[in-house]
BABA-934494 format. One line per 2 residues: number of its first residue (from 1); their letters; for each residue x, y, z of C-alpha. Coordinates in pm, 1 decimal, padded with zeros to 6 digits. Layout:
N
NUM	a	X/Y/Z  ...
//
This chain:
335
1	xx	00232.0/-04409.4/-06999.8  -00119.0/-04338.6/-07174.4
3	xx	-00331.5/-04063.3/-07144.9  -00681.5/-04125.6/-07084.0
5	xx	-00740.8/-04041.3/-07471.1  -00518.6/-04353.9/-07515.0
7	xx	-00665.9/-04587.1/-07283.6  -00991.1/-04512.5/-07402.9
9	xx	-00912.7/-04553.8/-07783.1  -00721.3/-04858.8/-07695.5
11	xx	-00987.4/-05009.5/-07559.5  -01181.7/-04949.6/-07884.6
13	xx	-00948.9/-05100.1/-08061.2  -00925.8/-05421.0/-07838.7
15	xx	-01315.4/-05437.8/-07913.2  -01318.4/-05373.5/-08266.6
17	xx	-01022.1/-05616.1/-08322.1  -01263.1/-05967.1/-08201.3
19	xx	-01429.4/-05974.3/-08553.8  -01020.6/-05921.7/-08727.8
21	xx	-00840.9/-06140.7/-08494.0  -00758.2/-06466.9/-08709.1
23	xx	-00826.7/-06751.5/-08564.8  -00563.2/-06987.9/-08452.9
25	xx	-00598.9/-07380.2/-08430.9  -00849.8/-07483.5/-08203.1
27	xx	-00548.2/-07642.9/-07937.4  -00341.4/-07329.9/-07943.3
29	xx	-00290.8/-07163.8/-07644.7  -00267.1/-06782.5/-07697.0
31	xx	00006.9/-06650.2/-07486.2  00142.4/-06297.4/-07471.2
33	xx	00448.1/-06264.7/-07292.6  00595.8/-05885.7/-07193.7
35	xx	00972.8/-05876.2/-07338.5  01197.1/-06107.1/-07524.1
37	xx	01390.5/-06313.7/-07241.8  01062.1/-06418.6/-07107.0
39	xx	00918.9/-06554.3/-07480.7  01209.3/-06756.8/-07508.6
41	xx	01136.0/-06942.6/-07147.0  00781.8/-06915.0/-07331.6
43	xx	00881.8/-07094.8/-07607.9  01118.0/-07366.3/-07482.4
45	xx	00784.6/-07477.8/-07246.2  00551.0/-07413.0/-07520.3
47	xx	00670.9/-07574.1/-07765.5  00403.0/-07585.2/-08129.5
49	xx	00115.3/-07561.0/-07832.6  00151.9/-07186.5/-07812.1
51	xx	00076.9/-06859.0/-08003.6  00361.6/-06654.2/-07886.2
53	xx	00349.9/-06266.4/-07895.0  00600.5/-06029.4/-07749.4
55	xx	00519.7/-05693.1/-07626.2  00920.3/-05547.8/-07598.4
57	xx	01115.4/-05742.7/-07878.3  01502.3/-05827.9/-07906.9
59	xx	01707.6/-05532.0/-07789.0  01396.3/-05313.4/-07720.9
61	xx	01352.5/-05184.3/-07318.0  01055.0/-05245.1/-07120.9
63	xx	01216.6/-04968.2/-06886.5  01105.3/-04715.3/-07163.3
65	xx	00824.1/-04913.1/-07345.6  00509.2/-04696.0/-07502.8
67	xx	00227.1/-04996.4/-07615.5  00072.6/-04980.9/-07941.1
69	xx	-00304.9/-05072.9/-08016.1  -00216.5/-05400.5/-08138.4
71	xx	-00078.0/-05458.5/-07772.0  -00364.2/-05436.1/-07622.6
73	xx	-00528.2/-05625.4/-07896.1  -00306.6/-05936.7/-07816.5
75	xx	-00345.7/-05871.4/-07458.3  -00765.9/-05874.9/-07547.0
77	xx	-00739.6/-06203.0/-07700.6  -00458.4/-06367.3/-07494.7
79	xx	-00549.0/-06720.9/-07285.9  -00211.9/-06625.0/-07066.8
81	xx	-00019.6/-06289.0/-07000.5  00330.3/-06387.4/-06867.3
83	xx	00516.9/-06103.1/-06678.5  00846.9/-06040.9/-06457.3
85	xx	00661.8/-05887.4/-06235.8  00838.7/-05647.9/-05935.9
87	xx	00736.3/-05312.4/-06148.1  00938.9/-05440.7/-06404.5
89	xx	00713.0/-05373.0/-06686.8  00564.8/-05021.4/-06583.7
91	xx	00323.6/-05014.9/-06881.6  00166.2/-05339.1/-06831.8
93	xx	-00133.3/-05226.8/-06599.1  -00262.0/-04995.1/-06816.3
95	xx	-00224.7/-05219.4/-07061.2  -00432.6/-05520.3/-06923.9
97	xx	-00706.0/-05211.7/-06833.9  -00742.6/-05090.7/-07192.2
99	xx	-00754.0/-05451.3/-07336.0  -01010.7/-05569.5/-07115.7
101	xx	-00815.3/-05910.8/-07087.1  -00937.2/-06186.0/-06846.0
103	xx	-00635.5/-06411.9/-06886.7  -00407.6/-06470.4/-06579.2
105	xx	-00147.8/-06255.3/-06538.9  00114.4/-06481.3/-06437.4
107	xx	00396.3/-06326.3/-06207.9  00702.9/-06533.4/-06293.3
109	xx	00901.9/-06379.1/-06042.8  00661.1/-06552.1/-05746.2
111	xx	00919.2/-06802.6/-05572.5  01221.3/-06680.7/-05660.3
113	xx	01435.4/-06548.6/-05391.2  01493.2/-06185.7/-05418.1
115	xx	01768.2/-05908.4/-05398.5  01674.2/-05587.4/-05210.9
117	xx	01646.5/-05269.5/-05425.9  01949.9/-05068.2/-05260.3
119	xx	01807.4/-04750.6/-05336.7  01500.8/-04860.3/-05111.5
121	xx	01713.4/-05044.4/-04868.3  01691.3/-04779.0/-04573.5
123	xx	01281.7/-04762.3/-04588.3  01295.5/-05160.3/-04567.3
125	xx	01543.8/-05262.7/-04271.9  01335.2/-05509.9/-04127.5
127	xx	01446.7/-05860.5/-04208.8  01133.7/-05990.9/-04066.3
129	xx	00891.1/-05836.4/-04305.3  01071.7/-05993.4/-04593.9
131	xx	00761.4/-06263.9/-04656.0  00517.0/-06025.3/-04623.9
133	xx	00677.5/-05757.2/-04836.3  00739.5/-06063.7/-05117.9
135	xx	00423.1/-06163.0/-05101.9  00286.7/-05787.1/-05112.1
137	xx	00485.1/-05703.1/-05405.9  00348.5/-06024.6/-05612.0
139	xx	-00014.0/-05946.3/-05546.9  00088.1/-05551.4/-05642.7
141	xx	00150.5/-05708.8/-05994.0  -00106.9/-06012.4/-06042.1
143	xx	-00364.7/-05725.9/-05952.0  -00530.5/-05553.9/-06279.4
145	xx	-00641.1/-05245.5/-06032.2  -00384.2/-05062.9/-05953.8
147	xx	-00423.6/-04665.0/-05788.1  -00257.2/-04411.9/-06037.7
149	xx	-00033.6/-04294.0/-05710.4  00135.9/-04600.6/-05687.8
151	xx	00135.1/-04663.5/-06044.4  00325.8/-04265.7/-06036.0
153	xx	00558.6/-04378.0/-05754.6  00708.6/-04704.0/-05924.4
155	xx	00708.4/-04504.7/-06273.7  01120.3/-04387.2/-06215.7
157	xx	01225.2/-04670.6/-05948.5  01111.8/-05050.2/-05909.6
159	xx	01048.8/-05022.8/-05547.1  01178.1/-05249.8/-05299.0
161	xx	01314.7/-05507.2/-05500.8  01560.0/-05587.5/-05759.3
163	xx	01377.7/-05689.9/-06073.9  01621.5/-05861.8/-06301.1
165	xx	01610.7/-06197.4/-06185.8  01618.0/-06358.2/-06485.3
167	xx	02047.5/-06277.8/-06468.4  02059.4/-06618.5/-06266.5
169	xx	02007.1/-06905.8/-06399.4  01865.8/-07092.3/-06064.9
171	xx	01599.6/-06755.6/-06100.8  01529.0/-06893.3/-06450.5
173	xx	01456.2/-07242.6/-06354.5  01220.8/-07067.1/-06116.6
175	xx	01073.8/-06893.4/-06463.1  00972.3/-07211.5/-06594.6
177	xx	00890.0/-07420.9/-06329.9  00553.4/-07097.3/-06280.5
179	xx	00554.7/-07080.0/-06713.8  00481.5/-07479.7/-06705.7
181	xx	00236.2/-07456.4/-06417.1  00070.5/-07158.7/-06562.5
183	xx	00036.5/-07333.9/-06948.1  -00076.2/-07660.7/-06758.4
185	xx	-00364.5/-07470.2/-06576.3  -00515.7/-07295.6/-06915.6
187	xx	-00438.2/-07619.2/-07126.3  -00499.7/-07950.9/-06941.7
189	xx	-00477.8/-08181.2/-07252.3  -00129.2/-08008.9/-07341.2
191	xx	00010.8/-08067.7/-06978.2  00218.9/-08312.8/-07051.6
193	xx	00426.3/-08236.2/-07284.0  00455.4/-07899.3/-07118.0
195	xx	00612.0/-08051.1/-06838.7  00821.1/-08298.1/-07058.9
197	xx	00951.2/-07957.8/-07282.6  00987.8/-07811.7/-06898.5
199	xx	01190.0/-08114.8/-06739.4  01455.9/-08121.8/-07097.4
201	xx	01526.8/-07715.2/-07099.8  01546.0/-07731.1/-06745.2
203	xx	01821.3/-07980.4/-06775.0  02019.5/-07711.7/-07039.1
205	xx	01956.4/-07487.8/-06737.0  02144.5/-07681.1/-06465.8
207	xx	02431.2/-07755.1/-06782.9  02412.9/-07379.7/-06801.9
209	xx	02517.7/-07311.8/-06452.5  02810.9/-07519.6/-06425.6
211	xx	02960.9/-07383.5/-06742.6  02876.6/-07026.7/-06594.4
213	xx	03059.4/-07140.4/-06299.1  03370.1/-07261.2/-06447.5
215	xx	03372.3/-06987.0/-06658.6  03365.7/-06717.4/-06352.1
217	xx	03626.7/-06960.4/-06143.0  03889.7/-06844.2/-06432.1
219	xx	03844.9/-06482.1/-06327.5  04104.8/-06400.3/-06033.1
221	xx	03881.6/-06324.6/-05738.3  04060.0/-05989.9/-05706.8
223	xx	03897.1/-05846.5/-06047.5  03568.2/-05970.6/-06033.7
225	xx	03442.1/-05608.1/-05986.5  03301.2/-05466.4/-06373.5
227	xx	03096.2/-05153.7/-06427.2  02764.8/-05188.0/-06674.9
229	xx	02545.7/-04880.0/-06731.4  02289.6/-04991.6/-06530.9
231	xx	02262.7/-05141.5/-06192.9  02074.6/-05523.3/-06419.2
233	xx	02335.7/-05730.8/-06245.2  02275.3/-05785.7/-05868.7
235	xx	02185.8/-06176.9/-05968.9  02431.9/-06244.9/-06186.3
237	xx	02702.6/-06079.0/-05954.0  02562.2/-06252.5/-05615.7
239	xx	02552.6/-06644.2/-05816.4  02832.5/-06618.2/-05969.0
241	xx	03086.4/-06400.1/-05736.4  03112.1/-06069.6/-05943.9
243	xx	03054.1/-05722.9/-05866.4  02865.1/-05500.0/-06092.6
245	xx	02902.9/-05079.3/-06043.6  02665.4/-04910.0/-06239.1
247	xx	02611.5/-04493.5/-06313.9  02217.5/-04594.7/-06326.0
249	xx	02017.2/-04727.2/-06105.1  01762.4/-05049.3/-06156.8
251	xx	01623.8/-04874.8/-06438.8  01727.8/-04739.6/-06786.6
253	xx	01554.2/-04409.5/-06723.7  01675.6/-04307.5/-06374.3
255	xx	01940.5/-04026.8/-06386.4  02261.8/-04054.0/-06344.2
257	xx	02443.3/-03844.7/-06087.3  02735.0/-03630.6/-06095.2
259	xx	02868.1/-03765.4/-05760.6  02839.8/-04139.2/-05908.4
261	xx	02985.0/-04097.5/-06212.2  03288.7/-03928.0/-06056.2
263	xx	03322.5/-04188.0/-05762.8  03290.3/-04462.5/-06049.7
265	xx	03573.3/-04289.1/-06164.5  03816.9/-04270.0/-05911.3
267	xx	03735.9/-04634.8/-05844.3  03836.3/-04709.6/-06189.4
269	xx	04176.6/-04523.2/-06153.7  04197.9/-04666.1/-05788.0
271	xx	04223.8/-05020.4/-06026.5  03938.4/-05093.3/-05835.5
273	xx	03767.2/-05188.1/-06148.7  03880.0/-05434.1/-06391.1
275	xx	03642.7/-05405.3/-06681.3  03356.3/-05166.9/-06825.1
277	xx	03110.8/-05305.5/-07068.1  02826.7/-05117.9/-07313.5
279	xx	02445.6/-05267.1/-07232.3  02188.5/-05332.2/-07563.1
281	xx	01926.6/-05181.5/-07378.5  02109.6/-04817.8/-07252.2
283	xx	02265.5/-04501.4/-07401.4  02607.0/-04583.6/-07455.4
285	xx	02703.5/-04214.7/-07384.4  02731.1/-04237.4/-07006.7
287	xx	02999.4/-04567.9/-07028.2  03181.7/-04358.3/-07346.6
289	xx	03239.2/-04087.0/-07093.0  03354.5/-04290.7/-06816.4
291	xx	03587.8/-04475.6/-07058.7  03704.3/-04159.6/-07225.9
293	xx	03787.4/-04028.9/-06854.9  03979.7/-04325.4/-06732.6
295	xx	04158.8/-04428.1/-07038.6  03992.7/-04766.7/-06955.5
297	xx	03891.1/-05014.7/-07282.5  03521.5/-05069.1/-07346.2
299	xx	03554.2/-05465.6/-07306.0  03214.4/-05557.2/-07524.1
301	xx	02824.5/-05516.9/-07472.7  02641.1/-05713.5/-07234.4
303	xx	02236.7/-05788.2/-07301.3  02045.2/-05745.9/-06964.9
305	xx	01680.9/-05680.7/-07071.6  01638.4/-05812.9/-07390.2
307	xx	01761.3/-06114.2/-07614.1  01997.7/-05948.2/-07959.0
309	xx	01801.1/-06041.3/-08285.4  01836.9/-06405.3/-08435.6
311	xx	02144.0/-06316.6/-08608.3  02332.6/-06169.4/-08308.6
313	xx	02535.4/-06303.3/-08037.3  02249.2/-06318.6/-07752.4
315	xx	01921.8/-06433.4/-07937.4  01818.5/-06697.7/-07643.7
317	xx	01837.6/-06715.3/-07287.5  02165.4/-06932.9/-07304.2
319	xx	02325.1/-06750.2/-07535.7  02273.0/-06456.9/-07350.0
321	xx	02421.2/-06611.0/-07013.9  02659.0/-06815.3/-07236.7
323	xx	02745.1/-06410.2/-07416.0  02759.0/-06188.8/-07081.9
325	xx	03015.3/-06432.4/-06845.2  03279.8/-06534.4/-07109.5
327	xx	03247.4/-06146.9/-07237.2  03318.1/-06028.7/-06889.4
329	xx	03600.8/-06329.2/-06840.8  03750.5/-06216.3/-07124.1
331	xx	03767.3/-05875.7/-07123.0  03921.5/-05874.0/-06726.0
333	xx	04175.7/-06145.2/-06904.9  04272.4/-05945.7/-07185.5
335	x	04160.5/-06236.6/-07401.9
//
């Protein structure tokens, strides 16, 4: 997070940067977008319409992510910010504050139906409040003013829901349905063939899911439980009909316990788990322990948070789904 020292020079820099900025063609639409899977949503929609920049790149974690002045100077001179949302990106507030952006920060997470944050579960029990606490947490995010305490209470934890949403694909048709409204609404004339770019990747999308599908249906139903490092699953698990253990919690830089590694453990030598998996985004050391401890075969790395580099396995958001399920399927296979 930035000290005030930070915010304040950032914000001189975001100032400054107006006469260096170069100037794109007149009908490009500036967008920055916060990590990797969302620029490729970005991209697919956009199409040549856009100037893309991304804040967290392939492989990099927006758990962990420290801006750089030039962030804020694309944030300064941005016509859309597109974000996850949910506390996901925990630097993005200060962020928008030091840039002094008036673009729309579009929460691409609005409409999606959620998964509870089990580490909140107990203080949220009330099935009732479920549209109001949705609709609380969206406006926490599309708001530039946030108080530092609740800015300090989401900083290790992403609150009451799960923020990964991306991990199924129905969430990601959800992605671009609020990408293509939100392009449509800065660039009228470019509308069209937003939603035209929209209606063809959404189409991948739906091809997407029933190859996920058939892919999971070769699994026996009685090893569909896998451990990850961190706890970036709950979609893809509750979609597809897996079970994801994790040592970590909903975010890269929670802690570990003692007590969960060791019941991960005895699960594992229980047979209770049929595959463990390395993540792009976390420490590998935790999952090399576990393994190590069990005897248990690493069965591959899975991307959660961010796309691989164009020369890897995972470098768009189909590749990545395409990577993760037939990694898992193959590893509880033996394959």
């Amino acid at each position: 997070m930035f000290k005030s020292g930070k915010l304040i020079f950032m914000s001189g820099i975001a100032a400054l940067a107006l006469l260096a900025w170069p100037q794109a063609n007149a009908h490009e639409l500036h967008v920055v977008s916060t990590f990797s899977i969302v620029s490729d949503f970005a991209r697919n929609v956009g199409g040549e319409r856009i100037a893309l920049t991304t804040l967290v790149g392939p492989n990099g974690d927006a758990h962990s992510y420290e801006p750089k002045p030039a962030d804020a100077v694309a944030v300064g001179q941005a016509d859309v910010v597109l974000a996850n949302g949910l506390h996901f990106e925990g630097f993005l507030d200060r962020l928008v504050q030091a840039s002094n952006s008036t673009a729309p920060i579009v929460t691409l997470t609005r409409d999606v139906e959620l998964l509870r944050n089990a580490e909140d579960e107990h203080e949220h029990d009330n099935h009732e409040d479920h549209d109001h606490d949705h609709d609380h947490a969206q406006e926490h995010t599309d708001s530039h003013d946030h108080g530092h305490a609740k800015e300090h209470a989401h900083h290790h934890h992403h609150g009451e829901y799960d923020p990964h949403a991306w991990q199924s694909v129905r969430n990601a048709q959800v992605y671009v349905t609020n990408i293509a409204k939100a392009f449509c609404a800065a660039d009228a004339a470019g509308c069209p063939s937003y939603q035209a770019n929209a209606k063809s990747y959404d189409e991948k999308l739906q091809a997407l899911e029933t190859e996920l599908k058939a892919a999971v249906a070769q699994i026996p139903a009685s090893q569909r439980t896998v451990i990850t490092s961190h706890d970036a699953f709950g979609y893809l698990g509750r979609a597809y009909g897996l079970q994801f253990l994790a040592p970590q919690g909903l975010s890269t830089g929670s802690e570990a316990s003692a007590a969960g590694v060791a019941a991960l453990i005895q699960q594992i030598k229980k047979q209770e788990a049929s595959a463990i998996f390395l993540e792009n985004v976390s420490n590998p050391r935790l999952i090399q322990q576990i393994a190590t401890e069990t005897g248990m075969k690493i069965g591959g790395k899975l991307y959660s948070d961010a796309l691989s580099p164009a020369d890897g396995p995972a470098s768009t958001y189909i590749d990545m789904m395409r990577h993760n399920v037939s990694t898992i399927r193959d590893a509880v296979l033996g394959r």
